[in-house]
N, C-alpha and C positions, 0 to 999 in steps of 0.2 A: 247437127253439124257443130262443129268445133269453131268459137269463136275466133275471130280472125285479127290481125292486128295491119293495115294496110302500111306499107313501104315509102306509098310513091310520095313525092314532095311535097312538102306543104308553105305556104306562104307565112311569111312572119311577119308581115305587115299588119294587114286586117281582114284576112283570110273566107271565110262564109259572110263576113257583111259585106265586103266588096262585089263579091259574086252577087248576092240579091237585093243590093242598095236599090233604091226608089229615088230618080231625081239624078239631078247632073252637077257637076263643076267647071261650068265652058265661063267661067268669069276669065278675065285677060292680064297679063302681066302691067304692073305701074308702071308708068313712064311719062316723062319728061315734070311739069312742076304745076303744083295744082293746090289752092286753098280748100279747109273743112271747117267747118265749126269744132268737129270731135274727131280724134284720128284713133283708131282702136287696134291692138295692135294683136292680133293671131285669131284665127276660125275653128275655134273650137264654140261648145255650148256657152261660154259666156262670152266672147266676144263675138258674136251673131248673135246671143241675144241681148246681148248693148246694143249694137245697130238698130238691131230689127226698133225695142223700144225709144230710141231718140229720133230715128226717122220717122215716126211715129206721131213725134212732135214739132215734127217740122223743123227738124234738125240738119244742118248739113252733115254728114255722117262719111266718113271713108275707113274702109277696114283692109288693112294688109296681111294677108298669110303668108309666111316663107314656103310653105310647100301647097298644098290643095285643100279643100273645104272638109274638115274631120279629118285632117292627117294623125294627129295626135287621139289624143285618148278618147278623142269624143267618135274616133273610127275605131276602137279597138275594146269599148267597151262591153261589159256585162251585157248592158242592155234593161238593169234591173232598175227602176224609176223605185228607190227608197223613199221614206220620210226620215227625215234626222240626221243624224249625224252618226258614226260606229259608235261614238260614245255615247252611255245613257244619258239620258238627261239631266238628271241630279248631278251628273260628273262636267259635264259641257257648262250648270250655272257655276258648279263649285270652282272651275280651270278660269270662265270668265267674269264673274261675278254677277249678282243680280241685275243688275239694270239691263247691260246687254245681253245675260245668259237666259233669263226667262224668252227675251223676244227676237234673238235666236231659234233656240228650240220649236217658239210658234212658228217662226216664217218656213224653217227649214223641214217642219214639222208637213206644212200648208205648201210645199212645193211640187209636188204632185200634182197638185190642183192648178198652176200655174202650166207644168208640163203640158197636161192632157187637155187643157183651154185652150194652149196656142195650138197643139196639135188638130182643134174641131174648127177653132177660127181661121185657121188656113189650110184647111184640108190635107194636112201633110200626112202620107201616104208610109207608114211606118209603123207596121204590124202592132198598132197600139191595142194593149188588153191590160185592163185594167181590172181585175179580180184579186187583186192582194199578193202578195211576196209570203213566203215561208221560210220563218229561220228555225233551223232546223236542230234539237238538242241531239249533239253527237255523245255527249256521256249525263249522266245524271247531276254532274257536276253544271252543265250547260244547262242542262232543263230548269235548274235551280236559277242561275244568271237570267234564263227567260222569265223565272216569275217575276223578278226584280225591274225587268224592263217593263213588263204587262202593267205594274202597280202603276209604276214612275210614268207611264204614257195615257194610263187609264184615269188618273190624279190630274191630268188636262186634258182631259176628255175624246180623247183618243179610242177611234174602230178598233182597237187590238184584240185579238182574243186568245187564250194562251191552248192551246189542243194538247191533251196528254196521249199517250201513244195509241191509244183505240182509235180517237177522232183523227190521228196526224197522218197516222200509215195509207189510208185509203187515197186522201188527197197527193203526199208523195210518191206514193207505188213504191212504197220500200218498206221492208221493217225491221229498217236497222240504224233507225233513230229512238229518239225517247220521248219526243213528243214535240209542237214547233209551235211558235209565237206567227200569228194569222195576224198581218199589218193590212187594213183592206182599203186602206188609202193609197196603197202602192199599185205598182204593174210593170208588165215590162214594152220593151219594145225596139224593133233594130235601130238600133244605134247611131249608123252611118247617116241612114233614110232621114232619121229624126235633124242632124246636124247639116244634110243637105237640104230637109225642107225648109229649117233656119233660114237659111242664105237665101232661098228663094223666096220667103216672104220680107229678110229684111232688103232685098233687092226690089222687089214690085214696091215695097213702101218710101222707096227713093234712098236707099244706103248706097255706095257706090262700096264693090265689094272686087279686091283684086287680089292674085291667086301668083304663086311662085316669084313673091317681090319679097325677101327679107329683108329686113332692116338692120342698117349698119352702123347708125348712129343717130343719136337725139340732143340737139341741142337746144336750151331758152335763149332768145335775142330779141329784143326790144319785146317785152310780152308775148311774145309766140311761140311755138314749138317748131323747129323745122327739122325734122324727120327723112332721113337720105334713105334712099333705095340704091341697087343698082345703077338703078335710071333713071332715078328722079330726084325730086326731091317734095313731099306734101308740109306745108305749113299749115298748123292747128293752131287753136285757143285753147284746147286741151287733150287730153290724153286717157285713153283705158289702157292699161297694158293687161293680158288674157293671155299669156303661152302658159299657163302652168307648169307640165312636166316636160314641154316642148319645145325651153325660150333656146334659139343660138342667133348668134352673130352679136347686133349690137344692142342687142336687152338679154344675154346670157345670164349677166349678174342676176339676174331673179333666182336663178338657179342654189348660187349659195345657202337662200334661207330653205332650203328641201332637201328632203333624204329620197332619192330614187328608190322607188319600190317596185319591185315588176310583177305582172300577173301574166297570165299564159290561158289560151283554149283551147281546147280540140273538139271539132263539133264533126258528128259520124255521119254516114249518109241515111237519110228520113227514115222514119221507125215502120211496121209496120202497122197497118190499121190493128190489128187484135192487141199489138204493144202499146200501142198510143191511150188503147182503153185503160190501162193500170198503170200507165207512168204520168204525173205532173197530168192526171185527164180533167181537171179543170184549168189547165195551161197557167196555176200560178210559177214566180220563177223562187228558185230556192236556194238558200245556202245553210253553213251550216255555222255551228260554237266554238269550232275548232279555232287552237292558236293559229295552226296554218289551214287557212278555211280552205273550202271549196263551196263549189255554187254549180249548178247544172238546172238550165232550163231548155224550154222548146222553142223554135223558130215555129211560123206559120206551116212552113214547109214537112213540120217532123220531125227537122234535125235534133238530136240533145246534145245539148253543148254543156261542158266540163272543163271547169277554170279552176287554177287553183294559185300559189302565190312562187316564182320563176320567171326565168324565161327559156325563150327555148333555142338555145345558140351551142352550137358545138357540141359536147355532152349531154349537157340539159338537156336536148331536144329528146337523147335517147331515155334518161330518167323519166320526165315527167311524164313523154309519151307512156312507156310503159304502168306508171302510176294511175294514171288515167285510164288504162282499158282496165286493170285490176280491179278501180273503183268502181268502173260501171258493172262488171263480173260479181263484186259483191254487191253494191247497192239496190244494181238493177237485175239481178237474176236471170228475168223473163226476155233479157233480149237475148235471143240467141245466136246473134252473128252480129259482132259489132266489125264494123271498117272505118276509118276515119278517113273523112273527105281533106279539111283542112286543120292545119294550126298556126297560131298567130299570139301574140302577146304585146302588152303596153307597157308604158312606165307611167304610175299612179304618182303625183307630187302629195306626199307625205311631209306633216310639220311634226317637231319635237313634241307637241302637246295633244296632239291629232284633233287642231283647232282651224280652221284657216284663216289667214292673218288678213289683213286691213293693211293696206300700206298709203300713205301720202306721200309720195316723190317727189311734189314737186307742187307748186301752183297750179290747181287744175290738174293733176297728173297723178293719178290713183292704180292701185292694183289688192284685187281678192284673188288671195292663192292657198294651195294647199286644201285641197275635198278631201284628202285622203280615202280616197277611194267610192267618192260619193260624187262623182262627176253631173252626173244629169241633171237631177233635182238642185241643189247649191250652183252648178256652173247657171243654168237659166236666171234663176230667183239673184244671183250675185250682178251677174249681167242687166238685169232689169234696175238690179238696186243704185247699181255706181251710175248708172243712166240717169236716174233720176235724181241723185247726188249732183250730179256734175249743171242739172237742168235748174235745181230748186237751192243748190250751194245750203242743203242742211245736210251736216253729221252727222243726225238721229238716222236719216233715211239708210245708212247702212249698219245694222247692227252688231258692230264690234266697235274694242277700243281700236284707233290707231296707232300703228306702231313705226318704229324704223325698219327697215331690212336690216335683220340680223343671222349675219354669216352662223350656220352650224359646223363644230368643229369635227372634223375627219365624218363628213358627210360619206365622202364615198366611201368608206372604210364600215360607215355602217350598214349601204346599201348592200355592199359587200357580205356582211355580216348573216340578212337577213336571206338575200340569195342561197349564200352555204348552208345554211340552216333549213332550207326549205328542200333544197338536192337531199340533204342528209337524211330528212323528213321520211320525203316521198322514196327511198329508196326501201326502206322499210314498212313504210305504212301499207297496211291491207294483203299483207303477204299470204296471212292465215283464215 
């Protein structure tokens, strides 16, 4: 049968994680006026895991979302639980120098292990598998950059193992890569499930956790923070702020220091058992070397899900759709009748140096932004970090230098830039 390309509409929100999330978001709007110890400010992976870790401590804790629990990136993710950072190692001490780029590398190295702890300590229900990640060499040029990562991650004694194209092909079920760097400290897992099981363990640990209150403004008076809602108004001692590529209304300004970068998926309807045997059949998740990557892994269910860098609005939608069945047409051969159920895409908060910055705002008033594209492992381990920053008032406890918020110039002009570039990509890529 002739591969099929499905029509019907797809969501562009959070599209297959929405459908098979695990867990709820029935928290209540803010309203009326109420003291914290810490007010934290958006529900994604690190402001739920700020919460979850200072109630913890017997913290008073309140956290505001403008929209719902994982509305942003942490519902619209990969799903791929990395170690690191995109940049190698060598390049992340050289951007921030030894003192904080060595112990960087380790923590962000070691966040995995943080991930899949919280995950077993509160039984959060989110397709967790943890058998390693595959980056995948798409030309020999990439296989070359993998050995360079293997050395630089092997040099701190890192599970890496580098797979040249005999050992790579069998575990991706393709052979039209050149061989792939085996991370086995990673894994993946649904993405939404994971950011709603957040909420409900930093909620049973006494975070008081409220849902569609954005914040309209933040002002210090006499030593406090008082933080207006709608409908309220919450006075802290201090402050996380956490929207990353999600800040509006009155903490937009975080936005200045980020270039918008969008990613796009389309995950098809579940493979067949005989397909399942030769694609990703030890269910790692994969991407690839590519300028304009791509990444395709499995849900519990079978689905394969194909993301690449876009989004999917107007045109777009018909580009990269089309991109995406070609890919799996070349990649994946053996499936012979692909339909896609949904598609959905995010915006990744990207920094100029593809570092995430360290900000001090203010007295007690902190923010880590910018994953570039490493949401899970960093937004956790950052959330934990500023938590206990904010608990023990040491600077070593978060490993960057601190910096000001520094506007980038013709941001959107760049986000702009990387978008057309990716249309223009995928319009051609994988034709032949």
């Amino acid at each position: 049968m002739d591969n099929l390309l499905n029509t019907e509409p797809t969501s562009t929100l959070q599209g297959l994680w929405a459908k098979t999330a695990q867990g709820s978001s029935d928290f209540y709007e803010f309203k009326g006026d109420r003291f914290s110890d810490v007010a934290v400010i958006g529900g994604g992976y690190t402001g739920l895991s700020a919460a979850l870790h200072l109630a913890q401590k017997a913290c008073t804790v309140t956290l505001l979302e403008a929209n719902h629990i994982g509305f942003g990136g942490a519902g619209r993710n990969v799903g791929l639980v990395n170690a690191g950072l995109w940049l190698m190692p060598d390049d992340v001490v050289k951007n921030v120098g030894h003192e904080f780029g060595e112990r960087l590398v380790t923590e962000l190295g070691n966040s995995p292990d943080l991930v899949f702890s919280l995950i077993d300590e509160h039984d959060i229900q989110c397709e967790a598998v943890r058998k390693g990640t595959l980056h995948c060499a798409h030309s020999l040029s990439g296989f070359n950059a993998l050995k360079q990562r293997k050395i630089q991650w092997q040099q701190r004694g890192a599970p890496v193992q580098l797979l040249d194209k005999a050992d790579a092909d069998p575990l991706i079920g393709s052979h039209e890569f050149h061989g792939a760097l085996l991370d086995l400290r990673a894994g993946t897992i649904q993405p939404l499930s994971y950011a709603l099981g957040l909420a409900r363990a930093a909620d049973n640990s006494g975070a008081d956790l409220f849902v569609h209150s954005p914040v309209t403004g933040i002002k210090r008076k006499n030593g406090k923070y008082h933080i207006t809602t709608s409908k309220g108004t919450l006075t802290a001692k201090a402050v996380i702020l956490a929207c990353q590529g999600y800040a509006q209304d009155g903490v937009k300004n975080n936005l200045k220091a980020l270039v918008p970068f969008n990613y796009f998926q389309f995950s098809t309807k579940p493979l067949s058992e005989a397909e399942l045997k030769t694609i990703l059949p030890k269910k790692h998740g994969a991407w690839d070397t590519d300028t304009i990557l791509s990444s395709f892994r499995l849900d519990k269910d079978g689905h394969l899900i194909v993301g690449s860098v876009g989004n999917i609005e107007g045109i777009a939608k018909k580009i990269h759709k089309a991109w995406a069945l070609r890919s799996i047409k070349k990649v994946f051969p053996q499936i012979r009748t692909i339909e896609f159920e949904f598609g959905w895409y995010g915006t990744i908060a990207m920094t100029s140096g593809h570092i995430p910055g360290f900000q001090i705002l203010g007295p007690d008033f902190i923010s880590v932004t910018g994953y570039n594209g490493r949401g899970i492992g960093p937004g956790t381990y950052f959330g934990k970090a500023m938590a206990q920053y904010l608990l023990e008032h040491d600077k070593k406890l978060v490993p960057l230098p601190a910096q000001k918020l520094k506007p980038i110039f013709s941001r959107e002009l760049r986000g702009l830039f990387y978008e057309t570039g990716a249309r223009m990509y995928h319009l051609i890529q994988r034709r032949i």
